[in-house]
N, C-alpha and C positions, 0 to 999 in steps of 0.2 A: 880634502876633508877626512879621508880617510885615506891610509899608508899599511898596506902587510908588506915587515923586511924579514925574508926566508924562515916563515912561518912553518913548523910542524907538527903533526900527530902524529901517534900512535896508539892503538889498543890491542889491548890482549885480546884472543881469543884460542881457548882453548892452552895446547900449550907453544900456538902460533900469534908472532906478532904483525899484528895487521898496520900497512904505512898508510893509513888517511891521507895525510897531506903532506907533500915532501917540496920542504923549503919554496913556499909557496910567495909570490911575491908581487903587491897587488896597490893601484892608486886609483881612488873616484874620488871622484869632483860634487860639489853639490850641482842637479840637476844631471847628474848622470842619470843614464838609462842604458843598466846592465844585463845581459841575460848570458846564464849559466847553464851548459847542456854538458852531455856527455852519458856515457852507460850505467847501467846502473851497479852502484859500488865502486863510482870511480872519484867519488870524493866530494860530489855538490855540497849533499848536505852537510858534511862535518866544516866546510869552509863556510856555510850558511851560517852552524852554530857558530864561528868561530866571529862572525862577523857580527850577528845578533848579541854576542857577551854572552851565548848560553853553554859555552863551554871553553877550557883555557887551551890555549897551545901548546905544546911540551920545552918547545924551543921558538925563538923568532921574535919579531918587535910587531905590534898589533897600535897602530894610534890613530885615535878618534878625534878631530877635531882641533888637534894638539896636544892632547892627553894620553899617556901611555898606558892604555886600558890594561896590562899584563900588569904595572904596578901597584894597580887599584884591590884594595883589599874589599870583600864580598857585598858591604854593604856599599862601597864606592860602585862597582859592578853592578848594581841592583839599579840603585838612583841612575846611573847613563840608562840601563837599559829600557828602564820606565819614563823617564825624562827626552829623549832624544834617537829610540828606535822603535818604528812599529812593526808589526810581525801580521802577515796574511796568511793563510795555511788553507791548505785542499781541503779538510774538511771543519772548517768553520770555526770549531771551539767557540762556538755561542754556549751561557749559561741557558740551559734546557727552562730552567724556572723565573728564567728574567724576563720581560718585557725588553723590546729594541733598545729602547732608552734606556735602560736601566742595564744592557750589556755595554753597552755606549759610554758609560754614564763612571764604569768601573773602572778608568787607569784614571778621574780627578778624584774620585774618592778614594781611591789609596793612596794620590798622591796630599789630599787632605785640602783640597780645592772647595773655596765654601759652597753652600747649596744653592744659593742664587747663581754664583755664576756658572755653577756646574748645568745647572738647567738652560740657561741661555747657551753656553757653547754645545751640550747635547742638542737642542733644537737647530742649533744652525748645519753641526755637521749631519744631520739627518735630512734636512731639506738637500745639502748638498748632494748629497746619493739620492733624493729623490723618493725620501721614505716617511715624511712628516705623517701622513697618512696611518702608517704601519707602527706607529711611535709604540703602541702599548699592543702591540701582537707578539707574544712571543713565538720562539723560533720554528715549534711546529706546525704555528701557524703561516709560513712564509713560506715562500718558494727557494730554490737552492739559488735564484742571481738575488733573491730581496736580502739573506742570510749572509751570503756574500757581501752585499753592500753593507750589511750593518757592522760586519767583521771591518770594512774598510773603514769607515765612519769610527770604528774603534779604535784600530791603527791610529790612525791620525790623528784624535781627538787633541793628544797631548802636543799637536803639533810636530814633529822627528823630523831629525835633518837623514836619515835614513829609514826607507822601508823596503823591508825583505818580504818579499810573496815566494810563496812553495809552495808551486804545480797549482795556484791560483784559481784558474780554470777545469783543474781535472774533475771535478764532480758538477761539471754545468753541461747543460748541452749549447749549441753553439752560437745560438743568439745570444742565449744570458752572457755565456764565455765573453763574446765580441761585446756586451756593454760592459763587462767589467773591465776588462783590458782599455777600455775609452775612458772609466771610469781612474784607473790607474794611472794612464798616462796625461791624464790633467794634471794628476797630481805635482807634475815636473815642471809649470806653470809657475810653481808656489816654491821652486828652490832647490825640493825634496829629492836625496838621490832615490833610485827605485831600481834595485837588485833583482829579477826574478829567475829562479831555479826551474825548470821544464823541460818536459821529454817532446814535447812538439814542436816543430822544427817551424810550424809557421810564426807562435808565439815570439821563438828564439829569434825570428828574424827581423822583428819588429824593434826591436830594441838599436839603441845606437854603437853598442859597442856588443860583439860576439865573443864568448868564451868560452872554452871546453876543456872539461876535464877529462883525463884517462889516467889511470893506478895512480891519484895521488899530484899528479902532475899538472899545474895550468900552462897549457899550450897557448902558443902564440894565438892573439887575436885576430879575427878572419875580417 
């Protein structure tokens, strides 16, 4: 499903050039269950963005599905990445002023999904996480695993044959953590591959394939 051939970044900083990712070269499968560790600075995330389409490579071949996402011009880049990847993140990125459903509710209505059926597949992935209840509470009114779940529930919404989670758990404490992660790896049930970036080595372990970065470099799989 997915293919990195010797993939690279770079960024300036300063009047030093930093190597992100150095001919980086990478195959999942749908139904993978990836996890990505390594130190910090040593390249997760910019292979995350690289894999989410939220930023380009300098060099290397990037293909999605069969589609050579380097050749996709911005609005092609947009539609894959709303269409076909969901994104989890540590700290939520719930809309503060929306109700669950109605954060839920935001990748069919920009994808222009009518209101009927946008309402029937918000309630269904809501019951899936287990938050029918909490449909019209917004996010200060949740706890940090119900926020999470509604972050999932959004992910998904559109259906993605790929979801990327970063550091997923780092703002839960360890019960919520352990039902998100149960919560997550259902999800591989349905096809979906499932990337997660983390510094905790037990998360990392849980996964079926192990990987690590250091300066840039993906090391062989343990």
């Amino acid at each position: 499903m997915i293919a990195l051939d010797a993939v690279s970044r770079e960024f300036q900083v300063g009047s030093q050039w930093v190597h992100a990712l150095r001919e980086v070269s990478l195959g999942i499968d749908a139904g993978d269950y990836v996890s990505i560790m390594g130190p910090s600075g040593s390249g997760k995330s910019t292979l995350l963005n690289i894999l989410g389409v939220l930023d380009r490579p300098d060099s290397g071949s990037y293909r999605f599905e069969g589609v050579e996402v380097t050749a996709l011009d911005d609005a092609g880049q947009t539609r894959l990445r709303r269409e076909r990847i969901g994104f989890v993140f540590q700290a939520f990125h719930l809309v503060p002023r929306l109700t669950a459903a109605d954060n839920v509710a935001l990748p069919l209505l920009l994808a222009g999904v009518p209101a009927d059926e946008r309402a029937e597949r918000v309630a269904t992935a809501l019951d899936a996480v287990g938050l029918t209840q909490r449909a019209d509470h917004r996010p200060d009114q949740l706890s940090g695993g119900q926020r999470q779940r509604v972050a999932i529930a959004r992910a998904t919404i559109m259906r993605p044959g790929l979801l990327l989670a970063d550091e997923p758990t780092g703002n839960l404490d360890r019960h919520s953590g352990g039902e998100v992660v149960e919560l997550l790896e259902g999800l591989l049930d349905q096809g979906i591959a499932l990337v997660v970036v983390t510094h905790d080595p037990e998360l990392g372990q849980r996964a079926q394939r192990h990987l690590r970065m250091v300066d840039g470099v993906l090391e062989a799989e343990a």
